[in-house]
N, CA and C of each residue as an Amber inpcrd file, in Angstrom:
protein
   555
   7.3540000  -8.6900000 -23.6510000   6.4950000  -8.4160000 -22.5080000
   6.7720000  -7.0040000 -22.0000000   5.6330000  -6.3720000 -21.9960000
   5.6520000  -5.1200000 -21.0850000   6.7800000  -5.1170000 -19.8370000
   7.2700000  -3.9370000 -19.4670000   8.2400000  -3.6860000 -18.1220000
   6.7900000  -4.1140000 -16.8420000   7.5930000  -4.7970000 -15.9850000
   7.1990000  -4.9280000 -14.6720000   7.1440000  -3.6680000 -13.5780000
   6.0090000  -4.1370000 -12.5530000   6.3580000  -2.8100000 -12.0490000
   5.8720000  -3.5450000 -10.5480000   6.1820000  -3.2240000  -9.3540000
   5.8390000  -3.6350000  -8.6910000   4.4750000  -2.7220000  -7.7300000
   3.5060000  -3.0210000  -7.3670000   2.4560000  -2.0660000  -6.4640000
   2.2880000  -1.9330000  -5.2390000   2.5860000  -1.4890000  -3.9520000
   2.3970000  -1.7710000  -2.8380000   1.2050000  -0.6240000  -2.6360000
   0.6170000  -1.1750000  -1.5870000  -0.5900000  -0.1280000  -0.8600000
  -0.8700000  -0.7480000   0.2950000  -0.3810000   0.1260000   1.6810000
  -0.0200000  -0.3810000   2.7650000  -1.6970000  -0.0840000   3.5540000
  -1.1600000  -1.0520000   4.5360000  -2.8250000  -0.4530000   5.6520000
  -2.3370000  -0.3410000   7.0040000  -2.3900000   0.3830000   7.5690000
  -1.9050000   1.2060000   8.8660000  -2.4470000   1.1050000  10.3290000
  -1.9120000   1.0040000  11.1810000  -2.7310000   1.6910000  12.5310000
  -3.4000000   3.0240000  12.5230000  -4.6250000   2.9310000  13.0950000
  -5.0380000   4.7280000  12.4660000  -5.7990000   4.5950000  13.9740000
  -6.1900000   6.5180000  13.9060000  -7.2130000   6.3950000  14.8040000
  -8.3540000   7.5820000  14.8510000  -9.4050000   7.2560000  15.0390000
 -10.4290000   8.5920000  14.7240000 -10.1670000   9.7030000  15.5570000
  -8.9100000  10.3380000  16.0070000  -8.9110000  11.1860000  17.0440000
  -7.5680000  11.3200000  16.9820000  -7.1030000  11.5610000  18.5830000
  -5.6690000  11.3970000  18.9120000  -5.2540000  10.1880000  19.2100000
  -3.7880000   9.6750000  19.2130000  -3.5280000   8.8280000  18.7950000
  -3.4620000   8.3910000  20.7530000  -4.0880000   7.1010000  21.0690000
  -4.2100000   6.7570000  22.3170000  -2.7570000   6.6900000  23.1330000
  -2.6630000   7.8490000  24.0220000  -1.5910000   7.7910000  25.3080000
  -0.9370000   9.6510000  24.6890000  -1.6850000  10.1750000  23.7310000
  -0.8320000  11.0250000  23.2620000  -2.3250000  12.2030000  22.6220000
  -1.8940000  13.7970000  22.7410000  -2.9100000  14.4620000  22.7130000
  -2.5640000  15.1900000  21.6080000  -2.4470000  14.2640000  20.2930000
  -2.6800000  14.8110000  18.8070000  -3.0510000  13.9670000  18.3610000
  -2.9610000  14.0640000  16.8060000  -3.0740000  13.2540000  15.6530000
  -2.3120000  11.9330000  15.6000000  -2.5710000  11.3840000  14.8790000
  -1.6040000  10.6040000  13.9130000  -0.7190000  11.4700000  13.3410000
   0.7010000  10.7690000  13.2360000   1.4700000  10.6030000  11.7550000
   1.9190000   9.3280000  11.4500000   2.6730000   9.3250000  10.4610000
   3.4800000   8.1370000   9.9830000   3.9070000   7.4490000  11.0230000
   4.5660000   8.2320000  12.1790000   5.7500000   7.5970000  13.1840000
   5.0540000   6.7670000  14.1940000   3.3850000   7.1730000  14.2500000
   2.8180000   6.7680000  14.8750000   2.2710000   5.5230000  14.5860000
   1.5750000   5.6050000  13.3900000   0.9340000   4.0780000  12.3440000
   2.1100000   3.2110000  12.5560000   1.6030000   2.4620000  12.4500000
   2.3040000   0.8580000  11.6370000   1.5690000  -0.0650000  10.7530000
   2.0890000  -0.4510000   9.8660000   2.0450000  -1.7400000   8.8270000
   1.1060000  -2.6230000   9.6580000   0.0890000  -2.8220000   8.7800000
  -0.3860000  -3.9350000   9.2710000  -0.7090000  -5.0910000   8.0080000
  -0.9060000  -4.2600000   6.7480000  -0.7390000  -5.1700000   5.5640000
   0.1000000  -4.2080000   4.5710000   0.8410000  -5.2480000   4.0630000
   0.9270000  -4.8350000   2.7590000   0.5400000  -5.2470000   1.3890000
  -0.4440000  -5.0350000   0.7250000  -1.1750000  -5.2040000  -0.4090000
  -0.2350000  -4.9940000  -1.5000000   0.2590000  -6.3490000  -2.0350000
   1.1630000  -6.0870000  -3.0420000   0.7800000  -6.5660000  -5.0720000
   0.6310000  -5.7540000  -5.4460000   0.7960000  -6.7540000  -6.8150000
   2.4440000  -6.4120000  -8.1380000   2.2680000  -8.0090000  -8.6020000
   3.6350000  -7.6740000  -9.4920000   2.7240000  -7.3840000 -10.4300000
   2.7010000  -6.4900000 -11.6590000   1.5600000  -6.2620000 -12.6950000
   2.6610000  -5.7250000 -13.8570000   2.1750000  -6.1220000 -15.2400000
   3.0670000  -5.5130000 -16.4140000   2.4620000  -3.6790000 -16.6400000
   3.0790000  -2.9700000 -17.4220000   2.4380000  -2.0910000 -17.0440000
   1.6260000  -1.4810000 -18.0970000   1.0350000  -2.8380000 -18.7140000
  -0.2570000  -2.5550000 -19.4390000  -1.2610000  -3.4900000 -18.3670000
  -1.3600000  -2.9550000 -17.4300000  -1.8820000  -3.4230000 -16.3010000
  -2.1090000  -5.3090000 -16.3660000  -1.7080000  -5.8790000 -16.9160000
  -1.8760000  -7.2740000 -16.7400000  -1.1470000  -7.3060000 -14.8400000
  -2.0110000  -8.5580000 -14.4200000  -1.4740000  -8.9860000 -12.9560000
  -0.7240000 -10.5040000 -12.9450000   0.2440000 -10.2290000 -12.4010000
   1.3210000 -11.4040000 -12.6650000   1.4550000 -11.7410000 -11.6250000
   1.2690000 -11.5560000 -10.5050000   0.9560000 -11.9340000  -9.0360000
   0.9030000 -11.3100000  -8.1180000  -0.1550000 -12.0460000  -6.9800000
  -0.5160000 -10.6870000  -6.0920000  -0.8390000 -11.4790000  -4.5610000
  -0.3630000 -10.2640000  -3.6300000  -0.7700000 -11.0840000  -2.2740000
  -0.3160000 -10.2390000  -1.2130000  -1.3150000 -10.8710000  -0.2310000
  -1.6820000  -9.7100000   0.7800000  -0.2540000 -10.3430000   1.9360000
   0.2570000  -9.2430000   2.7920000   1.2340000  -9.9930000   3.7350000
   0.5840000  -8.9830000   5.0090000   0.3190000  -9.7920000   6.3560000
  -0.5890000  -9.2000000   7.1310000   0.5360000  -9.0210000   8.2370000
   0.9200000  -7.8660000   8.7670000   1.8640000  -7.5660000   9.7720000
   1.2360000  -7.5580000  11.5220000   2.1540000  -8.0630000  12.5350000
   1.7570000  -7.4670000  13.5880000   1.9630000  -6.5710000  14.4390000
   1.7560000  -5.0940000  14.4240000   1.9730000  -4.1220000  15.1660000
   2.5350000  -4.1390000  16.3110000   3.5710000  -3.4390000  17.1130000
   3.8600000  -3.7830000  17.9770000   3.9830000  -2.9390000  19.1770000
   3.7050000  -1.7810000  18.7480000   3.5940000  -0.2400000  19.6700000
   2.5360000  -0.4280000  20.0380000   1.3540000  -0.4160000  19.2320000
  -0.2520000  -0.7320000  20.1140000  -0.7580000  -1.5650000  18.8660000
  -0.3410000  -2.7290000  19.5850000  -0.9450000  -3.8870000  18.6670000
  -2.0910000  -4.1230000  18.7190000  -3.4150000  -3.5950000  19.6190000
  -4.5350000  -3.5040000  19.6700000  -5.2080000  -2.6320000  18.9060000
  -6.3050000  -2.5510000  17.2250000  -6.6570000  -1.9910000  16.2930000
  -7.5530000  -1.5550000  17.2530000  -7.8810000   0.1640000  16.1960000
  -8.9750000   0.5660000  17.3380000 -10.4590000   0.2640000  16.0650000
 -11.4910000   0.7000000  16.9040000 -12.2860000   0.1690000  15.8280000
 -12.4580000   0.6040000  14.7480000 -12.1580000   2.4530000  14.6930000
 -12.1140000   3.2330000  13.5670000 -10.8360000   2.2600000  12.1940000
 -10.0010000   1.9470000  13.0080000  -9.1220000   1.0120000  11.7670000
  -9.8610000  -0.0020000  11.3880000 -10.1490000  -1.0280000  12.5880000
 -11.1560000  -2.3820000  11.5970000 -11.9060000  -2.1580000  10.9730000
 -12.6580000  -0.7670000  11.3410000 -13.8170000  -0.5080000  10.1100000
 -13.4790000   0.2100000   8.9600000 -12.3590000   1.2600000   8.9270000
 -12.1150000   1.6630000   8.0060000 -11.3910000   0.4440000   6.7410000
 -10.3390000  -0.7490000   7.3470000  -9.3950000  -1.5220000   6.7870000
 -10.5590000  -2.9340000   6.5170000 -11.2640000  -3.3630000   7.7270000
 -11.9020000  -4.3550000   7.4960000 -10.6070000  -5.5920000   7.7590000
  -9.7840000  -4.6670000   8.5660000  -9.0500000  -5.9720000   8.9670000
  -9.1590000  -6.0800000  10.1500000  -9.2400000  -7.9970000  11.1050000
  -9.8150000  -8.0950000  12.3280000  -8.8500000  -8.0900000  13.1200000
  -8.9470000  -7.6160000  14.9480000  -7.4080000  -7.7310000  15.5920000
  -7.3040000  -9.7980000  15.1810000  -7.8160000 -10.6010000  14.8780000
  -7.3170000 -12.1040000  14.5160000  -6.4590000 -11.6690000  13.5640000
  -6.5610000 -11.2780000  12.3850000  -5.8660000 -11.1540000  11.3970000
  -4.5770000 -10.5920000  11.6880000  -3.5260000  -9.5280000  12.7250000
  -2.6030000  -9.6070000  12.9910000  -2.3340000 -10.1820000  14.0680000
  -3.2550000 -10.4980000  14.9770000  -2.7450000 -11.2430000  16.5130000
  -1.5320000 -12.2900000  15.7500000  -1.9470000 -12.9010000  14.5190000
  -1.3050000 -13.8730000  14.4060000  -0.6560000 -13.9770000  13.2530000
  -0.1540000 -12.7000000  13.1000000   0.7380000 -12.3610000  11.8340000
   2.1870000 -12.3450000  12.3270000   2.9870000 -12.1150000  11.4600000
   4.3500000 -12.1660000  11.7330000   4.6830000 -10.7770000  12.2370000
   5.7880000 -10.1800000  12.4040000   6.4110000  -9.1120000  12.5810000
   6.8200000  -8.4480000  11.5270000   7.1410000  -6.9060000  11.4400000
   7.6210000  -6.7330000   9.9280000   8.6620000  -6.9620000   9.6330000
   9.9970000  -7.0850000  10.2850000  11.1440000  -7.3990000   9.8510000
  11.2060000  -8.7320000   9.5580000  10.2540000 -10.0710000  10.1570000
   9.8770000 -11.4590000   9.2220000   9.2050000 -10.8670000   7.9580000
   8.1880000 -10.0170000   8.3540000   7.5780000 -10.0140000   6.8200000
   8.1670000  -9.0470000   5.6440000   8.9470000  -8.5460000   5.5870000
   9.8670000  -7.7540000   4.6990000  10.2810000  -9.0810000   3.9650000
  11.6040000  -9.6120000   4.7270000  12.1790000 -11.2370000   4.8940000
  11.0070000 -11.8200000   3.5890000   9.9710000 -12.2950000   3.8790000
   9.3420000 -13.2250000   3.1160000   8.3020000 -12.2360000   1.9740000
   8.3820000 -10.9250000   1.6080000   8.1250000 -10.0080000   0.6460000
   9.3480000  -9.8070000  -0.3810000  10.8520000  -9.9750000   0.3230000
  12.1120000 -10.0050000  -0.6240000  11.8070000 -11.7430000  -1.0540000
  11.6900000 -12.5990000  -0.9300000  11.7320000 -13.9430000  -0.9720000
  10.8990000 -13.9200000  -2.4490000   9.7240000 -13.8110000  -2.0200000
   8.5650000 -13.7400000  -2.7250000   8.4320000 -12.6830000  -4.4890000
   9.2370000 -11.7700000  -3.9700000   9.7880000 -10.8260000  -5.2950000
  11.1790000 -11.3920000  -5.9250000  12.0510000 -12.2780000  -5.4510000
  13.2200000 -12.6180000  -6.3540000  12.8520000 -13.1240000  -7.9240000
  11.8690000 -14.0730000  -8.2770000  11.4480000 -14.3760000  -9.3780000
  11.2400000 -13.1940000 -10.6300000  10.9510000 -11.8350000  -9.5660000
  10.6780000 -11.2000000 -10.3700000  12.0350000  -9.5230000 -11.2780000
  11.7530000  -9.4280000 -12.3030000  12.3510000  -8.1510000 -12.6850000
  11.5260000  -6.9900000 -12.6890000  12.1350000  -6.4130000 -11.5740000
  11.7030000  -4.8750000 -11.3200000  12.2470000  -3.8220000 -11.4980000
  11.8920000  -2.9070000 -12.0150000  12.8150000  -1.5840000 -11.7880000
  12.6990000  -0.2500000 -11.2030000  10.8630000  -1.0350000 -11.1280000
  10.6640000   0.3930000 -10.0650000   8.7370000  -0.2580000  -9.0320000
   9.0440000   0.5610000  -7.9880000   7.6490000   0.1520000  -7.5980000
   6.7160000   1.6540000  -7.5920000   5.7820000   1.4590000  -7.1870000
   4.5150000   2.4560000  -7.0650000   3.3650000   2.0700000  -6.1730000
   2.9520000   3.2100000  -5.9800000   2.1800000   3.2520000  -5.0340000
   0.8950000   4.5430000  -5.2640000  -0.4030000   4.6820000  -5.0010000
  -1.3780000   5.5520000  -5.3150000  -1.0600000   6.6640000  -4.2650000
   0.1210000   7.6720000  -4.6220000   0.2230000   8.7010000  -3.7000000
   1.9300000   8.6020000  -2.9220000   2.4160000   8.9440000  -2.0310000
   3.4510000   9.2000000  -1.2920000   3.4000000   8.6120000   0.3610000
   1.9160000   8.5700000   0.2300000   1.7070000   8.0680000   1.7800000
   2.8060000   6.9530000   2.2160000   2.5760000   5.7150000   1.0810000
   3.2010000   4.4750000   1.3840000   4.7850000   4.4790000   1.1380000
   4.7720000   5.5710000   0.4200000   6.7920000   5.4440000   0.4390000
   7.2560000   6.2120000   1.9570000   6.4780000   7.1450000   2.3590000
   6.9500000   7.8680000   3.8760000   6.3240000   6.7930000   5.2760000
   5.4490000   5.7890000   4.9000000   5.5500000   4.8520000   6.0460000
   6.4110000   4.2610000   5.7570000   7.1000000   3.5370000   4.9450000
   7.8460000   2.4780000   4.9600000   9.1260000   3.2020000   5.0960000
   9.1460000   4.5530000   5.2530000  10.6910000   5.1800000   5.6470000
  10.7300000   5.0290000   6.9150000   9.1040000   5.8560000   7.7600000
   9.2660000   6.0340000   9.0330000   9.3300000   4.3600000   9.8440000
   8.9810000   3.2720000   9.0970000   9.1660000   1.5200000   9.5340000
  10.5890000   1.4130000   9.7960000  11.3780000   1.5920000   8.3240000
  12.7920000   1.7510000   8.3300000  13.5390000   2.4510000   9.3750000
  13.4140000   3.3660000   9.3570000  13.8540000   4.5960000  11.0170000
  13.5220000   3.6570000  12.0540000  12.4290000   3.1780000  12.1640000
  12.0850000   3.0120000  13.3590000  12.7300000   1.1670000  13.6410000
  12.7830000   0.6160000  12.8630000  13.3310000  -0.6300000  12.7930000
  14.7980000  -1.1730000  12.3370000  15.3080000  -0.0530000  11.6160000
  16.7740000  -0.1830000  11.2120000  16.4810000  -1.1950000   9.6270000
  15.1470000  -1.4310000   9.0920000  15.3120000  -2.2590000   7.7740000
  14.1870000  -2.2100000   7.2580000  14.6950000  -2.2920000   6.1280000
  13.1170000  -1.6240000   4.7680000  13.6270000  -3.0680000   3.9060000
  12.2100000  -3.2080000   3.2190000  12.3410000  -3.7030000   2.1980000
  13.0700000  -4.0920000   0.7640000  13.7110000  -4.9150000   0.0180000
  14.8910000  -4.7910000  -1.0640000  14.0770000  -3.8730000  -1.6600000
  12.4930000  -3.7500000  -2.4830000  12.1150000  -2.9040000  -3.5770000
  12.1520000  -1.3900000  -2.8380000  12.6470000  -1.1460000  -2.0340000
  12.9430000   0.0920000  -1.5660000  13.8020000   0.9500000  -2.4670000
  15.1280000   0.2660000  -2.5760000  16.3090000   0.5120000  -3.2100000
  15.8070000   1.1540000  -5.0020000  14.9250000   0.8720000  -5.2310000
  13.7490000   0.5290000  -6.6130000  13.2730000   2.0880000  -7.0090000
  13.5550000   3.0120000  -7.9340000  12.5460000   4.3420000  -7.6970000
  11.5790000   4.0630000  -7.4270000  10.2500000   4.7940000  -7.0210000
   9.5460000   5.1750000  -6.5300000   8.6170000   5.8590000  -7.1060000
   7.2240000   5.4110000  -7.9900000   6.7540000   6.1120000  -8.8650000
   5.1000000   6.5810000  -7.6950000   4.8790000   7.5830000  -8.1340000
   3.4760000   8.3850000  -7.4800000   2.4480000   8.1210000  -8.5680000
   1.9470000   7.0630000  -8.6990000   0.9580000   6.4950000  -9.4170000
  -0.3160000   7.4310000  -9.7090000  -0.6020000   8.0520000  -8.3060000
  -1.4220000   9.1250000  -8.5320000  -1.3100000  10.1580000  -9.1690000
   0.0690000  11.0110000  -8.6740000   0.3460000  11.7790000  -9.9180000
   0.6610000  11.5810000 -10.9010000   1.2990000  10.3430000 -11.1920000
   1.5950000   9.9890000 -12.7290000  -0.4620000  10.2780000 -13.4880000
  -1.3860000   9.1770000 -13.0920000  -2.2840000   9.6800000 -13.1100000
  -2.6390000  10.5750000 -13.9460000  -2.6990000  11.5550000 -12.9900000
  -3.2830000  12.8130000 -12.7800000  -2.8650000  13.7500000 -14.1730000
  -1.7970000  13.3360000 -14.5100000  -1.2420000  14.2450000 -15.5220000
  -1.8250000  14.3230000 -16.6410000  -2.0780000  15.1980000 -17.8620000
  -2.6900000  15.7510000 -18.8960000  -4.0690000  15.6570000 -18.3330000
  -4.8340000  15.6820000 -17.2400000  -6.0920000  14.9310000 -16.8970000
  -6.7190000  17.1320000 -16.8810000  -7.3940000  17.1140000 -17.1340000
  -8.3290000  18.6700000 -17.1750000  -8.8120000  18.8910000 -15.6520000
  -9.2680000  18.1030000 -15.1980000  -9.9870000  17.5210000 -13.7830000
  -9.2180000  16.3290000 -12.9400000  -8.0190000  17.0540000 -12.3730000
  -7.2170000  16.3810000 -11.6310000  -7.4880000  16.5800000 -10.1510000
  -8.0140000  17.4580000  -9.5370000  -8.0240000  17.6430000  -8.0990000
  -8.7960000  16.6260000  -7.5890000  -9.6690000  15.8410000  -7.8660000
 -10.3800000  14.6340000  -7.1770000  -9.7150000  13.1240000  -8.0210000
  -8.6960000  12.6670000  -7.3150000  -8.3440000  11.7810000  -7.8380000
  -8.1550000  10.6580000  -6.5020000  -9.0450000  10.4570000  -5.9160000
  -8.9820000   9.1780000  -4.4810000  -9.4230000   7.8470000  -5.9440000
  -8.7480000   6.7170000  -5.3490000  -8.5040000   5.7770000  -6.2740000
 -10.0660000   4.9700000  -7.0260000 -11.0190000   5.4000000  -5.7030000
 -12.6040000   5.0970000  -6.6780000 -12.4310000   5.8440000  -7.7060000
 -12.4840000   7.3540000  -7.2190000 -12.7670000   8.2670000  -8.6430000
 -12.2900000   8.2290000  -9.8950000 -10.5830000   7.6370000  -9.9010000
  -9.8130000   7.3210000 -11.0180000 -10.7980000   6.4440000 -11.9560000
 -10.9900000   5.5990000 -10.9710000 -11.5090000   4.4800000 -11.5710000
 -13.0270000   4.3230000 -12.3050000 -13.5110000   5.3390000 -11.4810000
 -14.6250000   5.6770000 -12.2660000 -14.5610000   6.4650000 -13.2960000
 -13.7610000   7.3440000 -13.5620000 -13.4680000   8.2480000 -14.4500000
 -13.0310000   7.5560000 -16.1170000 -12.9570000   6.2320000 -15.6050000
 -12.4270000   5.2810000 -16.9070000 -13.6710000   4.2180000 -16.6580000
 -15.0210000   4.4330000 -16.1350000 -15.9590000   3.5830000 -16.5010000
 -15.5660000   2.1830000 -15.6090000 -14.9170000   2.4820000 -14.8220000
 -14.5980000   1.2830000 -13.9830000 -14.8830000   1.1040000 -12.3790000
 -15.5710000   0.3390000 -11.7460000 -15.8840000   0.1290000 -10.4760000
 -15.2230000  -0.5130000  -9.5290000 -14.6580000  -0.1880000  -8.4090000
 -13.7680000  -0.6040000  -7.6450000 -14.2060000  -2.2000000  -7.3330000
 -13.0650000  -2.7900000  -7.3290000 -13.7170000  -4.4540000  -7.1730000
 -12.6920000  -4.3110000  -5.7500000 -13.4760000  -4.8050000  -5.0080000
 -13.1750000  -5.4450000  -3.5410000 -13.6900000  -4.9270000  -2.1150000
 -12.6040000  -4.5340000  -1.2210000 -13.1760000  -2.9990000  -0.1680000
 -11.9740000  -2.2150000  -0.2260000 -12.5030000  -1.1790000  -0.5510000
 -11.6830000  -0.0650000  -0.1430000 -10.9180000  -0.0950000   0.9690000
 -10.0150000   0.8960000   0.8510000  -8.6550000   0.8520000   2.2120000
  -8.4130000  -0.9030000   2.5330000  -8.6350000  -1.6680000   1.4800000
  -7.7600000  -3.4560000   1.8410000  -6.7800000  -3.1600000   1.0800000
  -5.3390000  -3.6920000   1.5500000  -4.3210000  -3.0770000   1.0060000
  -4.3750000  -3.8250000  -0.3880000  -4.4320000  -5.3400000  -0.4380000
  -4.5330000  -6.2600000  -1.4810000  -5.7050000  -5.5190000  -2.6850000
  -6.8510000  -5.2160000  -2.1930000  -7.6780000  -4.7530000  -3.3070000
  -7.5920000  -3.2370000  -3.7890000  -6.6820000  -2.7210000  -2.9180000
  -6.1910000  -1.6360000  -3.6340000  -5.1570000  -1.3400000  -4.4500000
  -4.5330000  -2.6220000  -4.1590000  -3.3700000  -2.5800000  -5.1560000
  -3.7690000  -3.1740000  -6.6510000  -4.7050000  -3.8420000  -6.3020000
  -4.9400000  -4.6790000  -7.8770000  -6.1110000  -3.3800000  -8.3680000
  -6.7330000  -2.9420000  -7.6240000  -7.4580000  -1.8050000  -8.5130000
  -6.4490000  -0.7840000  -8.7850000  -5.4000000  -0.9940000  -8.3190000
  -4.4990000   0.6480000  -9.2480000  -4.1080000  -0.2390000  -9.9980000
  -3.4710000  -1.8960000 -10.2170000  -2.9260000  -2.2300000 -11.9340000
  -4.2620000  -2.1220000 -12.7090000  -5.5420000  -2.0420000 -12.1630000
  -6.5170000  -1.7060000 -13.4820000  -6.4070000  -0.3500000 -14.2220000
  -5.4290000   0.5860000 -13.4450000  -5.4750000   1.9990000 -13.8840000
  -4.3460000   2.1060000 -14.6420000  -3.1850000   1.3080000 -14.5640000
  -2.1150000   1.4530000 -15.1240000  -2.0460000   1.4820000 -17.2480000
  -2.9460000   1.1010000 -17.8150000  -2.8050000   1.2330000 -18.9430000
  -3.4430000   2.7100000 -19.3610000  -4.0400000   3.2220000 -18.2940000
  -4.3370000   5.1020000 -18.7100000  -3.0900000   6.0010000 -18.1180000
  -1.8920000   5.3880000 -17.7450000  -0.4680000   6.1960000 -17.1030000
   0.0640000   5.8530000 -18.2630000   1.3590000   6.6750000 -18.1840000
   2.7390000   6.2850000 -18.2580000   3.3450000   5.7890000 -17.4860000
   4.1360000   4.6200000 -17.5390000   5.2140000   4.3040000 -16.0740000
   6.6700000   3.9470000 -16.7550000
């Protein structure tokens, strides 16, 4: 059997503006977890299991609408989610079955939230400990036409159509194991 690899693709607090009580942007320190879209996948992209873990924010646990519409996730869907330090807890649980040696993610975004979670909570996830592969740039490499690589385009670029909604952490993770047999990992 192909090496395992694990996929996360997180979905965030966001906001179309400045971030409410504060007169900038977003960053990392600001977002929080609200899903994490995980799949275990071989890395001839087969999917060996997959599942969404829905977090509840706790700095401004109220989504603004630019997030529900961008994520398509509802404030129901975390009102009544766990916390992340439960849901880490039942993401290590849920990965023991498996052999990993490294996880990935479409880009860097999701390894610098789950640092700034860590900072901010005192605890990260076990596949933390795990390198850390940039799926995108792995990607991207020998590619002639690398500068547009957002995870539709990959995917179209191999004749393939995004199955689900965009920015859902769950359907973004299983559309990057569809990309994984055009990488190296």
């Amino acid at each position: 059997m192909p090496n395992q690899l694990f996929i996360v693709d997180l979905e965030a607090t966001c906001w179309d503006g400045d971030v409410p009580g504060l007169s900038r942007r977003q960053t990392v320190d600001d977002m929080e977890v609200i899903e994490f879209g995980c799949v275990v996948a071989t890395t001839d992209g087969s999917v060996l299991d997959a599942r969404s873990f829905m977090v509840c924010p706790l700095m401004r646990p109220v989504l603004s609408a630019f997030c529900t519409e961008l994520t398509s996730i509802r404030q129901q869907d975390v009102d009544g989610a766990p916390i992340f330090s439960e849901v880490i807890v039942a993401i290590d649980a849920w990965l023991q079955p498996y052999s990993l040696n490294a996880w990935g993610s479409w880009g860097d975004y999701d390894r610098h939230q789950l640092l700034a979670e860590q900072q901010r909570y005192g605890q990260a996830p076990s596949f933390m400990a795990l390198e850390h592969i940039n799926l995108k740039k792995r990607w991207r490499e020998g590619r002639a036409s690398n500068r547009r690589s957002a995870l539709p385009t990959a995917l179209a670029h191999h004749g393939l159509q995004f199955d689900g909604s965009y920015h859902r952490g769950i359907d973004d993770a299983r559309n990057i194991a569809r990309l994984l047999p055009f990488m190296t990992c």
